[in-house]
Chimera marker file (.cmm) of the C-alpha trace (Angstrom):
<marker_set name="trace">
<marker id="1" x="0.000" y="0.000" z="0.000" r="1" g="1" b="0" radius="0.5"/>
<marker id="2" x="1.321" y="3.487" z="-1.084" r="1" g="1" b="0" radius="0.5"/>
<marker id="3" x="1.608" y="6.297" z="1.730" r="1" g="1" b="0" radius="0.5"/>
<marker id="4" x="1.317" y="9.547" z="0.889" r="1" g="1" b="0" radius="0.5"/>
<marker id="5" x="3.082" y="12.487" z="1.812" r="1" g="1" b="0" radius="0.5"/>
<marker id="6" x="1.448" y="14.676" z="3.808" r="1" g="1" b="0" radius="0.5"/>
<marker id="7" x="3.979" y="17.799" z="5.117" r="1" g="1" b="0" radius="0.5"/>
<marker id="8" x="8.332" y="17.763" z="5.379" r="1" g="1" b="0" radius="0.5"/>
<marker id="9" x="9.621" y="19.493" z="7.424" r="1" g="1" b="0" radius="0.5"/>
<marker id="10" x="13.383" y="19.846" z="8.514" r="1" g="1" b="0" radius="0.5"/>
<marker id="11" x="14.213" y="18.101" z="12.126" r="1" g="1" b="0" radius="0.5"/>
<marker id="12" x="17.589" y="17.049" z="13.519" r="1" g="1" b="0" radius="0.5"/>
<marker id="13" x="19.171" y="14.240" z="14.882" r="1" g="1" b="0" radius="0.5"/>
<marker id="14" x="17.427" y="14.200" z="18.713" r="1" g="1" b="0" radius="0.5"/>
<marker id="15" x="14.139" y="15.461" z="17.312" r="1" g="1" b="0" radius="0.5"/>
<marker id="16" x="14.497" y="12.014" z="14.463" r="1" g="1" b="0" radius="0.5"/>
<marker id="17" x="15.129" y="10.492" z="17.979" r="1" g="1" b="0" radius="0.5"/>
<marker id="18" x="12.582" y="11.105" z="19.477" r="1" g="1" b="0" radius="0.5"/>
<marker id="19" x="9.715" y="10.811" z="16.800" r="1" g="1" b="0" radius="0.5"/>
<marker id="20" x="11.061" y="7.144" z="16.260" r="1" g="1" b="0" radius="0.5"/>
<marker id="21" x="10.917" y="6.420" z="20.498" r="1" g="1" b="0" radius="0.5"/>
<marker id="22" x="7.598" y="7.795" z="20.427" r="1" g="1" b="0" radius="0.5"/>
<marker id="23" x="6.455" y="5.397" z="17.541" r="1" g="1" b="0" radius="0.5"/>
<marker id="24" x="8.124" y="2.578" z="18.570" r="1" g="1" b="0" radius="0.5"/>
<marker id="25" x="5.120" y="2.965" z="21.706" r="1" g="1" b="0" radius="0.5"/>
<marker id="26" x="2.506" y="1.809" z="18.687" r="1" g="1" b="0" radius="0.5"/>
<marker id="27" x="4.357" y="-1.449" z="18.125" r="1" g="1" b="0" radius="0.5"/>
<marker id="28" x="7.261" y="-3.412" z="16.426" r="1" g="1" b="0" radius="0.5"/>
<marker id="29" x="9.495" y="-0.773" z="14.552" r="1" g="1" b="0" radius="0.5"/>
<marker id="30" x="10.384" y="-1.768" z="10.953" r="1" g="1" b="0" radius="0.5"/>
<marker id="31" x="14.220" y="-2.748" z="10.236" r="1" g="1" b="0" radius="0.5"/>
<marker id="32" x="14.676" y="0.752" z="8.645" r="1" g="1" b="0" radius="0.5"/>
<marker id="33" x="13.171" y="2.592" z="11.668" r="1" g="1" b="0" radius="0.5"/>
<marker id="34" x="16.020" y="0.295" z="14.003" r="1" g="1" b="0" radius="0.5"/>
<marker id="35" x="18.384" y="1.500" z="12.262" r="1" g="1" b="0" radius="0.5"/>
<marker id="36" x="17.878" y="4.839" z="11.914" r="1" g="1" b="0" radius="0.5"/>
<marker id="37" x="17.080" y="4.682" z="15.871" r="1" g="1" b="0" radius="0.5"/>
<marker id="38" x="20.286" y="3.340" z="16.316" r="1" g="1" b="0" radius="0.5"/>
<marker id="39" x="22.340" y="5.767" z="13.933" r="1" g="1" b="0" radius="0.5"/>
<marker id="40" x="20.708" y="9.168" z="16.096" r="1" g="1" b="0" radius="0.5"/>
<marker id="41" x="21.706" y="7.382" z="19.600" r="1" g="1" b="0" radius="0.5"/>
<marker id="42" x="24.952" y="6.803" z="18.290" r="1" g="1" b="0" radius="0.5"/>
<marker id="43" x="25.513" y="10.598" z="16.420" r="1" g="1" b="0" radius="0.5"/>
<marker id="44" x="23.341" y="13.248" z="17.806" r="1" g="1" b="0" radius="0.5"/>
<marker id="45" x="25.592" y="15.735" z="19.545" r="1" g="1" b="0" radius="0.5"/>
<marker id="46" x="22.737" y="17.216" z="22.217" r="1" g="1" b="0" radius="0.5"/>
<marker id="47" x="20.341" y="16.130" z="23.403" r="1" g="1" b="0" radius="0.5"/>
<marker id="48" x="16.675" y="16.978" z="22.522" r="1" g="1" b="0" radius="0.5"/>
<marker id="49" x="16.142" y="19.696" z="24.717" r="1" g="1" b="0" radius="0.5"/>
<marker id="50" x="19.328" y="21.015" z="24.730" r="1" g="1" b="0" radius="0.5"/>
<marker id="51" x="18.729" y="20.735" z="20.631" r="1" g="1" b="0" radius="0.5"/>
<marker id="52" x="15.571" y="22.319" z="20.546" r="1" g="1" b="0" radius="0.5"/>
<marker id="53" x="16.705" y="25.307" z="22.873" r="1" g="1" b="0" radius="0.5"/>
<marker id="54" x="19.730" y="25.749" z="20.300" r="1" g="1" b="0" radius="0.5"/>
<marker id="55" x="17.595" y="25.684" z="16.820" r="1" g="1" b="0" radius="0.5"/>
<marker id="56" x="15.572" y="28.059" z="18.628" r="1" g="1" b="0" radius="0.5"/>
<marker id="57" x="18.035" y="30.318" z="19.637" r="1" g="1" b="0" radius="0.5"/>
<marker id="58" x="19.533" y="29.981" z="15.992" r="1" g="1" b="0" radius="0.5"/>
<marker id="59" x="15.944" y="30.362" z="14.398" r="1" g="1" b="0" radius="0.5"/>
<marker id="60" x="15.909" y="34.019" z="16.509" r="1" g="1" b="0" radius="0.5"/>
<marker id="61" x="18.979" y="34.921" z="15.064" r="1" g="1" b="0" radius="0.5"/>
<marker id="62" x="17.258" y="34.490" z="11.402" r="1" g="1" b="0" radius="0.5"/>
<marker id="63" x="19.357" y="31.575" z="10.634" r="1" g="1" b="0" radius="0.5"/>
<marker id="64" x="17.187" y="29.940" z="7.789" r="1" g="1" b="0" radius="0.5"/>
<marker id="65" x="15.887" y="26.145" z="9.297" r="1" g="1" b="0" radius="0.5"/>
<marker id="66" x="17.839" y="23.723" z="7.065" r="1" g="1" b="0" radius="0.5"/>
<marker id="67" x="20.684" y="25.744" z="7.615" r="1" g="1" b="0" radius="0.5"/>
<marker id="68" x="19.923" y="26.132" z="11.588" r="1" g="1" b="0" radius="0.5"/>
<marker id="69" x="19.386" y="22.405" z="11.572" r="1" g="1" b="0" radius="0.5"/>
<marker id="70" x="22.478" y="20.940" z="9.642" r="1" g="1" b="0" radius="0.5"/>
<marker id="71" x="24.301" y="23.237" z="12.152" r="1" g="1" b="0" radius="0.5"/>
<marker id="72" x="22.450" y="21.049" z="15.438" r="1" g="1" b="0" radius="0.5"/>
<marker id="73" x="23.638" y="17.957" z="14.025" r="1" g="1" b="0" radius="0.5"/>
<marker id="74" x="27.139" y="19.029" z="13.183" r="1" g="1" b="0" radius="0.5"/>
<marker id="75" x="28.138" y="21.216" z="15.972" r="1" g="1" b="0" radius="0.5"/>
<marker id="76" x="30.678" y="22.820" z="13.379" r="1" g="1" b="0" radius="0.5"/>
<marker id="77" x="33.782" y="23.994" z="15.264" r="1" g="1" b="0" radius="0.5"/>
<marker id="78" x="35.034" y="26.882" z="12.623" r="1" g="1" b="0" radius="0.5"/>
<marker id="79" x="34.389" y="29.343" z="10.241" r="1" g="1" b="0" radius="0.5"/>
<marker id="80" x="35.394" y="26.541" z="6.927" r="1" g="1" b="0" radius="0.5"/>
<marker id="81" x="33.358" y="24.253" z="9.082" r="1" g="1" b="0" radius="0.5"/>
<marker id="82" x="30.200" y="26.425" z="8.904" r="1" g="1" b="0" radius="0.5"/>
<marker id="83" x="30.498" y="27.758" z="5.947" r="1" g="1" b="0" radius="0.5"/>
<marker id="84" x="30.321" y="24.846" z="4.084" r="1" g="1" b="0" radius="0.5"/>
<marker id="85" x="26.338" y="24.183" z="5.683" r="1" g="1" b="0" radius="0.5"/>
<marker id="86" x="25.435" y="27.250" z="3.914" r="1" g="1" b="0" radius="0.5"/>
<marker id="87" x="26.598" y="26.412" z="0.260" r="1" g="1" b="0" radius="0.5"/>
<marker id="88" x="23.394" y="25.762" z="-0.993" r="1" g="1" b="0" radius="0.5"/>
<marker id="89" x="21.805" y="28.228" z="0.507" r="1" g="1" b="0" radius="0.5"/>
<marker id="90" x="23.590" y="31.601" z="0.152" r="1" g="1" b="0" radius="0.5"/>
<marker id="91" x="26.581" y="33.221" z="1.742" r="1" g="1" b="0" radius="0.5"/>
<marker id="92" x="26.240" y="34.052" z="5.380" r="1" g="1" b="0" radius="0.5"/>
<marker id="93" x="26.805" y="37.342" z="6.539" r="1" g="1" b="0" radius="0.5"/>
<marker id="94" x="30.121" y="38.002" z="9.441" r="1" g="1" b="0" radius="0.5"/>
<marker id="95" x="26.989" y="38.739" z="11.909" r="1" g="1" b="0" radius="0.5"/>
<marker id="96" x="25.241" y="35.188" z="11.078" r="1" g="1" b="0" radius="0.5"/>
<marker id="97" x="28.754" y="33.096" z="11.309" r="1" g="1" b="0" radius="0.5"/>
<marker id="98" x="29.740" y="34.800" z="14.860" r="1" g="1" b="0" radius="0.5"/>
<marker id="99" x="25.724" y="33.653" z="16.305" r="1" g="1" b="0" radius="0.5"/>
<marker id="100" x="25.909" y="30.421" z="15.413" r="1" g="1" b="0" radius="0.5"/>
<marker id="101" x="29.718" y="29.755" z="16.462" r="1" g="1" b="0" radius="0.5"/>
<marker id="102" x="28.937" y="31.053" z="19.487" r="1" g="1" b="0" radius="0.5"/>
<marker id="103" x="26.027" y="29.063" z="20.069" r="1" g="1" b="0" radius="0.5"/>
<marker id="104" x="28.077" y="26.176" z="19.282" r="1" g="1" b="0" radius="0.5"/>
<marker id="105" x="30.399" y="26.840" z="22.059" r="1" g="1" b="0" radius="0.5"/>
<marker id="106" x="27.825" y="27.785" z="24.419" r="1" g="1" b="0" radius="0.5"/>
<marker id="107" x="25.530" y="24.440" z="23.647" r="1" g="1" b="0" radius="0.5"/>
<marker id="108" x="28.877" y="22.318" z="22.741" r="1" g="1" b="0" radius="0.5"/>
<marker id="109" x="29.817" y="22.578" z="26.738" r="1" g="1" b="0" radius="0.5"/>
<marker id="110" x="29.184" y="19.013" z="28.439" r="1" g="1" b="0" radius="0.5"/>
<link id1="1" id2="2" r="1" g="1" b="0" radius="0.2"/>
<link id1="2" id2="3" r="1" g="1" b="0" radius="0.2"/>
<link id1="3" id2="4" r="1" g="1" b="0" radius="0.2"/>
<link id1="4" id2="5" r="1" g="1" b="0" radius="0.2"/>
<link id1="5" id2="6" r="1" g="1" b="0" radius="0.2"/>
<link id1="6" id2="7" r="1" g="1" b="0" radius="0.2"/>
<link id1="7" id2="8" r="1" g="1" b="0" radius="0.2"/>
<link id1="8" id2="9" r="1" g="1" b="0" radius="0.2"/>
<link id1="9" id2="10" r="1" g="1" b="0" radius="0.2"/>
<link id1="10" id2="11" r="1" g="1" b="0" radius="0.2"/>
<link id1="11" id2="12" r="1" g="1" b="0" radius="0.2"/>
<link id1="12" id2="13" r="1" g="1" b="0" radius="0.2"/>
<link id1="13" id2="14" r="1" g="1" b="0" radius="0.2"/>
<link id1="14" id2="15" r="1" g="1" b="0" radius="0.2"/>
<link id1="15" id2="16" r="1" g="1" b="0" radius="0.2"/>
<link id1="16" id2="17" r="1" g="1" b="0" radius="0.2"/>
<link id1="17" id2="18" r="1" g="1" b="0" radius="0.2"/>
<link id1="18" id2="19" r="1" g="1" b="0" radius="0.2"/>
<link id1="19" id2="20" r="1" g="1" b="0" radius="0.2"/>
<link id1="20" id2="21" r="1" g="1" b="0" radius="0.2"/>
<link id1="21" id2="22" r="1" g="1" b="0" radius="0.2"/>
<link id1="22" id2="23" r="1" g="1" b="0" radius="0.2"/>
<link id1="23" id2="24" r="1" g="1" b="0" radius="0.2"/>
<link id1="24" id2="25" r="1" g="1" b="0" radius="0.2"/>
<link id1="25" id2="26" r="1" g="1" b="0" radius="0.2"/>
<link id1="26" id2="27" r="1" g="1" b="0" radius="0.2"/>
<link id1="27" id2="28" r="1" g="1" b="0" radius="0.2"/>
<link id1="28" id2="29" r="1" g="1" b="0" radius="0.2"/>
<link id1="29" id2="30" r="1" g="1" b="0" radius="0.2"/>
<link id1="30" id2="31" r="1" g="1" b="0" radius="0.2"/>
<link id1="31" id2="32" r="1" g="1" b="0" radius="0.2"/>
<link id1="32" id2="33" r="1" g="1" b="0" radius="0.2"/>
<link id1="33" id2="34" r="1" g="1" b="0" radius="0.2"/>
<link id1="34" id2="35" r="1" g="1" b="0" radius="0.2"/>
<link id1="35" id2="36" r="1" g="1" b="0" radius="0.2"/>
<link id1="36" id2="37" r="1" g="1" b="0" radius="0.2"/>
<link id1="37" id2="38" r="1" g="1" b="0" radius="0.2"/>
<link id1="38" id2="39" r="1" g="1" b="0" radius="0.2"/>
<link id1="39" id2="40" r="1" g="1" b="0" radius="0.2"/>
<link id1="40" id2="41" r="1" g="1" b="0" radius="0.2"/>
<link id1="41" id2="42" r="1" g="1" b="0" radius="0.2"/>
<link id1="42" id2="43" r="1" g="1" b="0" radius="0.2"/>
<link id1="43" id2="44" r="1" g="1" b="0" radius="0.2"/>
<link id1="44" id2="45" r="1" g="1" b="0" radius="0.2"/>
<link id1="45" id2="46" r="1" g="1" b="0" radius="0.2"/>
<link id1="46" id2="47" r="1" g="1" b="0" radius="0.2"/>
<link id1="47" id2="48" r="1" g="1" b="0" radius="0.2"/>
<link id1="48" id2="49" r="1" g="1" b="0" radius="0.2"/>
<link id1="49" id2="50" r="1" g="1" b="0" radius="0.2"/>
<link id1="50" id2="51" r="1" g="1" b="0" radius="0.2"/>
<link id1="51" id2="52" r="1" g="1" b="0" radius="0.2"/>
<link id1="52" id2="53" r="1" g="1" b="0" radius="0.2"/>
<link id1="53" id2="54" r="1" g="1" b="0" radius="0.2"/>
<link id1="54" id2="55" r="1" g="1" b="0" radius="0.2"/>
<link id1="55" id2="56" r="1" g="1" b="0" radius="0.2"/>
<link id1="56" id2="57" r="1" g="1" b="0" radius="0.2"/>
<link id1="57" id2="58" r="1" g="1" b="0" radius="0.2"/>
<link id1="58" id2="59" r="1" g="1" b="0" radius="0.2"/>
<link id1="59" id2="60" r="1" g="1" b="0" radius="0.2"/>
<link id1="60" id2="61" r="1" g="1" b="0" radius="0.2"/>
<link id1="61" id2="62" r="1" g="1" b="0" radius="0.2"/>
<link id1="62" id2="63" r="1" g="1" b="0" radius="0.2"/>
<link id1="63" id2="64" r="1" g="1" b="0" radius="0.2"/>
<link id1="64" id2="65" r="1" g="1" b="0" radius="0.2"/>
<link id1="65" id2="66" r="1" g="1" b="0" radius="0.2"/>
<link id1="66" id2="67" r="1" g="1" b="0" radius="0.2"/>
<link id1="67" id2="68" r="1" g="1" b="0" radius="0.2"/>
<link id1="68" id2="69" r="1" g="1" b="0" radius="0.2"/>
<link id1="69" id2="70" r="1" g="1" b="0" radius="0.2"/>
<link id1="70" id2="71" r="1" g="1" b="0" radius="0.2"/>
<link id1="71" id2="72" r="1" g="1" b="0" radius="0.2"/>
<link id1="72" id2="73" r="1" g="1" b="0" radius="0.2"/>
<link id1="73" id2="74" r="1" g="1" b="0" radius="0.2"/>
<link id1="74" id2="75" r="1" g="1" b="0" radius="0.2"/>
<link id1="75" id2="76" r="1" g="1" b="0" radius="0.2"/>
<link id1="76" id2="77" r="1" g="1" b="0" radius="0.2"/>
<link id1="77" id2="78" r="1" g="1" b="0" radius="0.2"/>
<link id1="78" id2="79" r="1" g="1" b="0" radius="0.2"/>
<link id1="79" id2="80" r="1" g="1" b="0" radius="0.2"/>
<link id1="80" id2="81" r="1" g="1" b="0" radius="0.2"/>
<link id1="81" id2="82" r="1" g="1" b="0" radius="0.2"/>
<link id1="82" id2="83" r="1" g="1" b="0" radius="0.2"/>
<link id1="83" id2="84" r="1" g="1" b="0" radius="0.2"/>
<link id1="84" id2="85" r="1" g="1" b="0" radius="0.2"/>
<link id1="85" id2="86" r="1" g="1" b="0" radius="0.2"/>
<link id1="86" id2="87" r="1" g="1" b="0" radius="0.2"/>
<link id1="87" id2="88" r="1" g="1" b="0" radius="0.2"/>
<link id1="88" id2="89" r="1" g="1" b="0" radius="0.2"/>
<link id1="89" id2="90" r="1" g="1" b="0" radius="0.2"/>
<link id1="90" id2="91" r="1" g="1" b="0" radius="0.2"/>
<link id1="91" id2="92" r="1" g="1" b="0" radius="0.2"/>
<link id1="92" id2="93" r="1" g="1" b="0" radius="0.2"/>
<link id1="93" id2="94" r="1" g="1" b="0" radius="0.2"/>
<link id1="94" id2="95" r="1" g="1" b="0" radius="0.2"/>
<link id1="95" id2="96" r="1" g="1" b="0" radius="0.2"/>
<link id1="96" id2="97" r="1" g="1" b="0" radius="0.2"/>
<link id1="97" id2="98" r="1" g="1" b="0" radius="0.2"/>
<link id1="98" id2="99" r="1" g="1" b="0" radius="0.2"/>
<link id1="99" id2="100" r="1" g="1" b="0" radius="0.2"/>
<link id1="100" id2="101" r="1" g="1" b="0" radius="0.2"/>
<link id1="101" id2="102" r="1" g="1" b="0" radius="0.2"/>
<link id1="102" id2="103" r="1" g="1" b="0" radius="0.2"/>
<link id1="103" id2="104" r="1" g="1" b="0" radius="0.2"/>
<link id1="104" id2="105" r="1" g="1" b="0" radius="0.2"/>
<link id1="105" id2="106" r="1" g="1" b="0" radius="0.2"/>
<link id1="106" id2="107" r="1" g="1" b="0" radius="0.2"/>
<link id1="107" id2="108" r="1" g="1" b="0" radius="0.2"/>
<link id1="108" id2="109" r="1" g="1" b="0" radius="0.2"/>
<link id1="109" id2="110" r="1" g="1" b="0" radius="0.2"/>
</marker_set>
């Protein structure tokens, strides 16, 4: 039977997390849903509050969402590091590299 798409929308690692925790509550989770439960315990830098708090933060600092997200999974440590999350988007602006660095550093803390 054919599903249909109904809305995308752009979530990181600990939100992928949770969505698959909170289905596997319904029943048996299918080999590809294991899996990709397995792959965000293993790589998700924050957790999912911490990661929510963060894409928030980087969301007020008009950081555009698949931008603001690749940067919750990655946790880039430099300028190159960022930079390279924006190339499909556009160039980011001195002001939007120094936000998101330092939110980095100030959600990259253990």
């Amino acid at each position: 039977m054919a599903r249909k798409i109904l809305d995308e929308q752009h979530i990181n690692i600990s939100q992928v997390e949770a969505v698959i925790k909170e289905r596997k509550k319904d029943g048996e989770l299918t080999y590809e849903q294991k899996k990709t439960l397995q792959y965000a315990k293993e790589f998700r830098k924050l957790d999912a509050k911490k990661a929510k708090e963060m894409l928030e933060e980087l969301e007020a600092a008009e950081i555009d969402k698949a931008v603001a997200v690749k940067i919750v999974d990655i946790m880039p440590r430099n300028k190159s590091e960022l930079k390279v999350l924006y190339s499909k988007h556009h160039v980011p602006t001195e002001e939007e590299i120094k936000s998101a660095l330092e939110l980095v550093k100030k959600y990259g803390k253990d």
